[in-house]
C-alpha positions in Angstrom: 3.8 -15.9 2.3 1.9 -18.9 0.8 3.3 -21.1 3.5 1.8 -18.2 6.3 -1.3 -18.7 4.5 -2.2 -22.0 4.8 -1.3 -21.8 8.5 -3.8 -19.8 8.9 -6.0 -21.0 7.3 -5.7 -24.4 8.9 -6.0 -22.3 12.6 -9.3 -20.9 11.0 -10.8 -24.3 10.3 -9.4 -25.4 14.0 -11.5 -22.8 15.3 -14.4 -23.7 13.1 -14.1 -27.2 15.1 -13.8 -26.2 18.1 -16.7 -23.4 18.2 -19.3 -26.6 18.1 -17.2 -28.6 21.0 -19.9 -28.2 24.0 -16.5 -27.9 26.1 -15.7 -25.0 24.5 -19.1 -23.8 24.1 -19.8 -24.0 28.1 -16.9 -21.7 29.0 -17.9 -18.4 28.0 -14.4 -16.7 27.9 -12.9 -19.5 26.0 -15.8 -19.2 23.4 -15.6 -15.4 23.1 -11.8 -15.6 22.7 -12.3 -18.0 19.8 -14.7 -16.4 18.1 -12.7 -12.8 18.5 -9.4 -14.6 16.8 -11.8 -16.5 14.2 -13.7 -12.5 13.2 -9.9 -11.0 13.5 -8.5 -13.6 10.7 -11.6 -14.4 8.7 -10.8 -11.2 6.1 -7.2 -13.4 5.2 -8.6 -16.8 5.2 -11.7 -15.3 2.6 -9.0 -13.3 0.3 -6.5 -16.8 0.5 -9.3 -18.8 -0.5 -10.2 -16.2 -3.7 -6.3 -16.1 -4.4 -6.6 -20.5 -4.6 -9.6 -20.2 -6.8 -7.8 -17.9 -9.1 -4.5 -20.1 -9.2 -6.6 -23.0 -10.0 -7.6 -21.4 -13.0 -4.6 -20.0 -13.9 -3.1 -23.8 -13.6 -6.0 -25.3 -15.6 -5.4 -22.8 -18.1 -1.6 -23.0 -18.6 -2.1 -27.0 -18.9 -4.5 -27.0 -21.6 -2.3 -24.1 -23.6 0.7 -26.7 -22.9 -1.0 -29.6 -24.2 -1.6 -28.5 -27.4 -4.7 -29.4 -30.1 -7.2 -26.9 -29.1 -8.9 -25.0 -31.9 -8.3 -21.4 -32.7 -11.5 -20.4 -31.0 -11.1 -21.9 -28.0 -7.7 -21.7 -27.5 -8.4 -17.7 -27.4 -10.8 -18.5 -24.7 -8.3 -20.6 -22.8 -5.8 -17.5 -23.3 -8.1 -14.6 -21.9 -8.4 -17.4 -18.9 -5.0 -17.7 -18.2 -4.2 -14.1 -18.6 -7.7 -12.8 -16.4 -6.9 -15.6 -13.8 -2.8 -14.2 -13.9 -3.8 -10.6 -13.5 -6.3 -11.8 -10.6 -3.4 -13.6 -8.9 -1.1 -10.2 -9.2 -3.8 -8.5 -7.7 -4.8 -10.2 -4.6 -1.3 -11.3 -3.3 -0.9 -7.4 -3.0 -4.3 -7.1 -1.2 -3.3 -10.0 1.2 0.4 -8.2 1.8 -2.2 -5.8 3.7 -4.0 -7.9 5.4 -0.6 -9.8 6.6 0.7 -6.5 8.0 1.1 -6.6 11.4 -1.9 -5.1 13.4 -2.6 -2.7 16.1 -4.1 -4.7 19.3 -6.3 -1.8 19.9 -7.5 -0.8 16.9 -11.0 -2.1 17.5 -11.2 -0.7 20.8 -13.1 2.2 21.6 -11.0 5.1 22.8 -10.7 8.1 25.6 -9.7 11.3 24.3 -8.4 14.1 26.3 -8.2 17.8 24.7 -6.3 20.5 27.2 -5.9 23.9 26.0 -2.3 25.1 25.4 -1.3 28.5 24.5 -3.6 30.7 24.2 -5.3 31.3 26.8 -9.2 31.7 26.4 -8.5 31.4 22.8 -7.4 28.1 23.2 -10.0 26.8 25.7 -12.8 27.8 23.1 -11.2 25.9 20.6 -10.5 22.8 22.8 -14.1 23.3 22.3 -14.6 23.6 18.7 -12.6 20.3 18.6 -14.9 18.4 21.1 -17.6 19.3 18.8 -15.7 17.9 15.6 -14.7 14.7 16.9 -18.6 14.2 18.8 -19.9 14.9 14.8 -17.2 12.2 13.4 -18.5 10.1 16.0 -22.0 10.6 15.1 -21.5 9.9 11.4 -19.5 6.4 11.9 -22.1 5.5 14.2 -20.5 5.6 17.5 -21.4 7.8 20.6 -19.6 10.7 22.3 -20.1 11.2 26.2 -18.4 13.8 28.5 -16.4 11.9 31.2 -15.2 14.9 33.0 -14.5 19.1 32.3 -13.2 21.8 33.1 -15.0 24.7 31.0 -14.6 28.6 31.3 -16.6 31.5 31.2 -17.0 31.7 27.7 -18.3 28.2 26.8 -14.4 26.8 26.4 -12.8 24.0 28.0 -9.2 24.1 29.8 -9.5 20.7 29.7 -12.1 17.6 28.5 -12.2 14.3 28.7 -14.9 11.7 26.8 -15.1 8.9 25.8 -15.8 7.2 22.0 -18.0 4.1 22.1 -17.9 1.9 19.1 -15.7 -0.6 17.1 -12.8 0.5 15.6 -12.4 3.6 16.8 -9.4 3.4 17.8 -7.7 2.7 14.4 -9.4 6.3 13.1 -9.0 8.2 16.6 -5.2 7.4 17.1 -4.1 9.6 14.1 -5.6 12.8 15.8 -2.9 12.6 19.4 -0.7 15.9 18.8 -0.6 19.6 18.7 -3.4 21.1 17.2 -2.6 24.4 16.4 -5.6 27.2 14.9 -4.8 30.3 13.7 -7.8 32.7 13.6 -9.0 36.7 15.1 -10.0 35.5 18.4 -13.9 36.4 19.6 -11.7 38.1 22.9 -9.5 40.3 20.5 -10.9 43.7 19.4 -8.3 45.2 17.5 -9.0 41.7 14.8 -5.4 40.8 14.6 -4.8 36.6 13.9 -3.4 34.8 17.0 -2.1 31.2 17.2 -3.0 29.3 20.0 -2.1 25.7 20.5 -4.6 22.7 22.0 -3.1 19.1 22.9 -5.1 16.2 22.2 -5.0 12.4 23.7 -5.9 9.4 22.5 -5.6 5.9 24.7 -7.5 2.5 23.9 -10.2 2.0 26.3 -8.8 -0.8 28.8 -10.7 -3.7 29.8 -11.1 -5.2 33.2 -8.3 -8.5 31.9 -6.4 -6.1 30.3 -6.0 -3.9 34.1 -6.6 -5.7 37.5 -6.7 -2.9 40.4 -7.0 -4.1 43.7 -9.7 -2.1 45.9 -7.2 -1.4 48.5 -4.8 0.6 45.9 -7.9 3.0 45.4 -8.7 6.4 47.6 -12.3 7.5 46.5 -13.4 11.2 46.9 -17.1 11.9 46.4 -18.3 15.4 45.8 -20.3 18.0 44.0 -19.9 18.2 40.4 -19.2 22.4 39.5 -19.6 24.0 36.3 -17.9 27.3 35.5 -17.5 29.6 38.6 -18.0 27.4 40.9 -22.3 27.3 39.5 -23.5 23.9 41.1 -24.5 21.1 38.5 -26.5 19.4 41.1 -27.1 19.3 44.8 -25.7 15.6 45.2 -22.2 14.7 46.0 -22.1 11.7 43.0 -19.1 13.1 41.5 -15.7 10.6 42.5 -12.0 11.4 42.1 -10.3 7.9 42.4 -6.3 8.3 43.3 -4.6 4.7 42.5 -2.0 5.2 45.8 1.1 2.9 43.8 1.3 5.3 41.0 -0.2 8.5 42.1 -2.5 8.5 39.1 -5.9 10.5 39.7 -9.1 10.6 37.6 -12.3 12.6 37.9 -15.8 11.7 36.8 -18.7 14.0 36.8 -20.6 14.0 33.8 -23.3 11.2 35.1 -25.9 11.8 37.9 -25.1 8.3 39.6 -22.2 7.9 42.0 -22.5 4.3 41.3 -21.8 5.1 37.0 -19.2 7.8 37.8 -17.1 5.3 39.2 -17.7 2.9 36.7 -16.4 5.6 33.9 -13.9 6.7 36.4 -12.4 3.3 36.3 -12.7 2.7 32.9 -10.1 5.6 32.5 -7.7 4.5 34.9 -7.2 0.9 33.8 -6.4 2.8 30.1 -3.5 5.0 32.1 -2.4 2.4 33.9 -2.1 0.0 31.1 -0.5 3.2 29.2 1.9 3.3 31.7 2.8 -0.4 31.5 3.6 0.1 28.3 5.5 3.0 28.5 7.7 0.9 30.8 7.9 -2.0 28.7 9.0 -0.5 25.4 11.7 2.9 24.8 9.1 3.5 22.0 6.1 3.8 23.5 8.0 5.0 26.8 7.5 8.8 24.7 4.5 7.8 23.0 2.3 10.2 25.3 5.4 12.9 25.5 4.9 12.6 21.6 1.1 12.6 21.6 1.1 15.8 24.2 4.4 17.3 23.9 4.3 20.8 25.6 1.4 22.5 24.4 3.7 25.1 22.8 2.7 26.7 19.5 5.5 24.6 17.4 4.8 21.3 18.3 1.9 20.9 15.8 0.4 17.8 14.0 -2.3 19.9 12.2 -2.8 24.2 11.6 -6.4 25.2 11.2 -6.2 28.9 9.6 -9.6 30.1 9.6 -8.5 33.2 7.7 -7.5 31.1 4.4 -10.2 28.4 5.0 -7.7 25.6 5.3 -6.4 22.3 7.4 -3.1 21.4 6.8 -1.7 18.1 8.3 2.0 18.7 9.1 2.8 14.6 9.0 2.1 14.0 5.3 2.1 17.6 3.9 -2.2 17.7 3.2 -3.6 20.8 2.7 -7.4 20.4 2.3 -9.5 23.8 1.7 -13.0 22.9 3.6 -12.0 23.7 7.4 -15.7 24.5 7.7 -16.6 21.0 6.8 -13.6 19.7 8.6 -14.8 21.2 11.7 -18.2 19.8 11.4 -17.0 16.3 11.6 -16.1 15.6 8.0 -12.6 13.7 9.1 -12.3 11.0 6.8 -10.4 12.6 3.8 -7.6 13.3 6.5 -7.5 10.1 8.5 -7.8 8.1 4.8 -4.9 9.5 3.8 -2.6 9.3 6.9 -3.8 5.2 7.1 -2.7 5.3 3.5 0.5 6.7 5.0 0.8 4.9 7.4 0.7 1.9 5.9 3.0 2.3 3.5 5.3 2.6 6.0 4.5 -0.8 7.9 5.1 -2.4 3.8 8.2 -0.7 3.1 9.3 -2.0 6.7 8.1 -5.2 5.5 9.8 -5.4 2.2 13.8 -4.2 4.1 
């Protein structure tokens, strides 16, 4: 691990280097590349650095204990030293296992969710809504912004399906925990005789491609313009600025309406496909990720679940670790963190016992 260390740390100060070369300084993609590796392995080169310091003084300590003559007094000193500087060692070689771990490419990406109501009916649509509202609050409180991409809401205020976007770093690396089956058990607003139904809604979470992550060519694209609709058939507005882009090789469609401006619908609209197509990709490079969106979806029955919000006993219970927290009120009003903490925990104990066979 040492030896991985000082790599590093040697690429850091290579980067330092070349980050005042006017070459390098003049070509704006080199120079954001640079400084994007340099901010990714900063956090290891600091915690190296602190575990050196602490060696030092475990070395300087153990020398002086060896060589004998010191006075009662401060040969204590020197012992405390040497312990305190081995305890430090312990400590930070674990903290810099973390950081070692391999990392998620796009978990500093910001991410597009899609929520589609399962089964359940209207029951499900509402809460396809009650889980737009939770994840736009979570947003909110890390400091990153929700906005609709495209919908398709009912009568009742629900949504059969929603798509939005979260802008802001990192999200990713919280957002990815929440693909699945969410499944809530409560007495629906639609039921009068106040008997508990389960309904199921399926939630989607893909890193928000880049234009060099996705080239499309203009010729691949058919582009629809036309008006946006809100539930019924009510018109949004009188303009035709709402695009459906079809990507003719692989069939994939996406619909923007939530902006006023042709011109920024399309923009959004592809900003979505570049994520599906580049989801794709990967689903065709790798048997794993080939079912990662089967496993993210899967069929929007009932069983399939990730999570059960039972409003009736006031709890959230995530299926993947066993947590049962009893705040759904809170939980449904953004407060997420407890949750995603604790599958990250999880998670990563998984990548370090990997690590370790």
């Amino acid at each position: 691990m040492l030896d991985k260390l000082k790599n590093i740390e040697e690429k850091f100060e290579d980067i330092e280097q070349k980050l005042f070369d006017p070459a390098v300084v003049s070509d704006i993609g080199q120079y954001r590349k640079l400084l994007k590796e340099q901010k990714r392995i900063t956090p290891v080169v600091e915690k190296y650095r602190e575990y050196k310091k602490a060696q030092a003084a475990f070395d300087e300590s153990r020398t002086l204990l060896e060589s004998g003559g010191l006075d009662r007094d401060f040969r204590e000193l020197v012992e405390d030293e040497y312990a305190s500087a081995g305890e430090d060692m312990k400590r930070i070689s674990e903290e810099l296992k973390l950081l070692l771990l391999p990392k998620d490419p796009n978990d500093e990406k910001s991410v597009i969710v899609e929520i589609r109501a399962g089964t359940g009916g209207e029951e499900a649509a509402l809460f396809a809504g009650d889980l737009f509202r939770m994840y736009s609050m979570y947003a909110e409180a890390k400091g990153w912004s929700a906005e609709i991409v495209n919908s398709n809401d009912t009568e009742l205020g629900g949504y059969k399906e929603i798509t939005f976007t979260i802008e802001g770093d990192g999200a990713y690396s919280r957002f990815k925990f929440e693909a699945g089956v969410h499944r809530v058990q409560r007495v629906p607003e639609t039921e009068s005789q106040g008997r508990i139904q389960t309904s199921a809604v399926t939630v989607a979470v893909l890193p928000e491609a880049e234009e060099v992550d996705v080239e499309i060519n203009p010729a691949d694209l058919h582009i629809d313009y036309f008006r946006a609709s809100g539930a019924g058939g009510q018109k949004v507005n009188k303009t035709s600025s709402a695009v459906r882009l079809i990507h003719i090789p692989t069939g994939t469609v996406v619909e923007c309406q939530d902006e006023r401006s042709q011109y920024k619908n399309k923009d959004r609209a592809l900003s979505i496909l570049r994520s599906r197509i580049l989801e794709e990709e990967r689903k065709k490079n790798s048997d794993a990720i080939a079912g990662e969106r089967a496993r993210q979806v899967g069929s929007g029955d009932r069983s399939e679940r990730i999570r059960t919000y039972n409003y009736h006993e006031g709890r959230v219970t995530d299926h993947r670790i066993g947590l049962t927290l009893y705040k759904i009120d809170a939980i449904l009003n953004g407060d997420l963190d407890e949750i995603i903490d604790a599958l990250i925990t999880a998670d990563t104990a998984e990548k370090l016992k990997a690590e370790e066979e």
